[in-house]
C-alpha positions, -999 to 999 in steps of 0.1 A, spaced: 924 -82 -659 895 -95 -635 885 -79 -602 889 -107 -575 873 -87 -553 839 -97 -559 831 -122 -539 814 -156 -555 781 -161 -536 762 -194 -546 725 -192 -529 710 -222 -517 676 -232 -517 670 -254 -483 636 -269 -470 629 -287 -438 626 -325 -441 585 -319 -435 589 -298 -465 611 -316 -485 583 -350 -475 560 -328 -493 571 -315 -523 581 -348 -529 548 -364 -525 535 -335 -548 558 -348 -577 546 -387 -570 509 -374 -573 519 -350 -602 534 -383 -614 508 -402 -613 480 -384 -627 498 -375 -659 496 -413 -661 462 -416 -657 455 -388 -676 474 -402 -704 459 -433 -704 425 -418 -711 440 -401 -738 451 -435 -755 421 -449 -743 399 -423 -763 423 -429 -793 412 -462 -794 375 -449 -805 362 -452 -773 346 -425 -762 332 -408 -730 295 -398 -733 280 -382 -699 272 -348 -688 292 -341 -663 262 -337 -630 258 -301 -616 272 -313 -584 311 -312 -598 303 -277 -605 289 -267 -574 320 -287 -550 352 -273 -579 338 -238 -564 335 -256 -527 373 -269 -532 382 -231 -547 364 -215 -517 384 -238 -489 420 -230 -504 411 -188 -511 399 -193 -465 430 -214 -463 452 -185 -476 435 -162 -455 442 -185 -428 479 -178 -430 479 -142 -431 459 -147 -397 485 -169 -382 516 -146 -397 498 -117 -376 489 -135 -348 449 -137 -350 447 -170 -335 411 -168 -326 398 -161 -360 428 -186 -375 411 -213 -357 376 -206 -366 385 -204 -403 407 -234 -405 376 -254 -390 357 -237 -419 383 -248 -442 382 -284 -434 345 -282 -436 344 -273 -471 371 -300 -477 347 -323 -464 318 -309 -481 340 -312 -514 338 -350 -510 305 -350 -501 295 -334 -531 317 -355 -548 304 -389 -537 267 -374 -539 273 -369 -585 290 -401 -590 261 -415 -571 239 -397 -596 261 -406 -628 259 -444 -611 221 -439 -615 225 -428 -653 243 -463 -660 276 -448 -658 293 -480 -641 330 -489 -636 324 -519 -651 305 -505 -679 330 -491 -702 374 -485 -698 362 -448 -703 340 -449 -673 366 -468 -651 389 -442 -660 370 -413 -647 362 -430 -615 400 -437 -613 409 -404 -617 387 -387 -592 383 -414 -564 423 -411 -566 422 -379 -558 393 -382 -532 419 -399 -516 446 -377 -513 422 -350 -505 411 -376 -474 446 -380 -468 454 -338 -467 422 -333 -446 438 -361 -420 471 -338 -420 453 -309 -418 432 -317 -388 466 -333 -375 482 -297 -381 453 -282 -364 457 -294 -333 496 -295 -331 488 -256 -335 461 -256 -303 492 -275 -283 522 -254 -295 529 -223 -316 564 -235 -324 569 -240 -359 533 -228 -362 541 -214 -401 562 -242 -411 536 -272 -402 504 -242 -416 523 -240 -444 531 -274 -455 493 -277 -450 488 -251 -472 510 -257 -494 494 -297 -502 459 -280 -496 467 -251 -527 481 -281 -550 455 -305 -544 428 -277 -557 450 -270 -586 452 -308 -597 412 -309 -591 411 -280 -614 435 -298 -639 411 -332 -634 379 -311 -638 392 -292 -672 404 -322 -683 369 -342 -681 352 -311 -696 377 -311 -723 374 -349 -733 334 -342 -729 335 -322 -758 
């Protein structure tokens, strides 16, 4: 005999619409670069193969891009607690580093472009400027929300930890798929 006195409980998982916005935009990039990613793969089964060192300037902004989302996270904890003074001098920090990511980003493929590493030179070579110009331009496009977050913060603290942490949440997955990008050009490298 059953006990009918346990009641069924089904949980739901809801997010806001801003939330929902993102995750999906996560799964279209997510989407995308497994794509790209695979194409290179074919591409390099095809005998053509990458031949570059990869400049010392990748290494130096994958810690800049590392650096931005560990402030970010400490960002939050400021806002959850209420330390809007030192929330808003560290989220201008973060940005910065965002920026200098690019920077340092536009700065090596200028060096490999020196080295004869052209788009036009080889499908391997288009590929890698595919790849991480495409995700310069996501980064752009988070650094645009972010600033845009920012100062919806400065005018109103409603929904303060919602917007932060769609923010943060795009910012965290962006430096992941650098990470995956940056393994996955030292991996082919080799």
């Amino acid at each position: 005999m059953e006990n009918n006195n346990s009641k069924s409980t089904t949980s739901q998982i809801t997010f806001s619409p801003s939330r929902q916005l993102i995750l999906w935009l996560m799964i279209s990039i997510v989407m995308l670069f497994a794509g790209l990613t695979s194409s290179v793969i074919v591409s390099l089964g095809n005998g053509k193969m990458i031949t570059f060192s990869i400049p010392a300037l990748m290494w130096i902004s994958t810690c800049t891009i590392i650096l931005s989302s560990l402030i970010l996270e400490r960002n939050y904890f400021q806002l959850k607690t209420g330390k809007m003074a030192i929330f808003i001098r560290e989220s201008k920090l973060s940005l910065i580093f965002g920026f200098v990511f690019l920077l340092l980003q536009l700065l090596a493929f200028i060096k490999l472009y020196q080295q004869g590493i052209h788009i036009s030179s080889d499908i391997s070579y288009s590929y890698l400027y595919l790849l991480t110009f495409t995700h310069g331009i996501h980064l752009t496009v988070a650094i645009v929300y972010g600033i845009w977050v920012f100062f919806r913060l400065h005018k109103t603290a409603s929904h303060s930890l919602m917007l932060f942490g769609n923010f943060r949440l795009l910012w965290h997955f962006l430096t992941v798929l650098w990470l995956y990008l940056f393994l996955f050009l030292l991996l082919i490298l080799s």
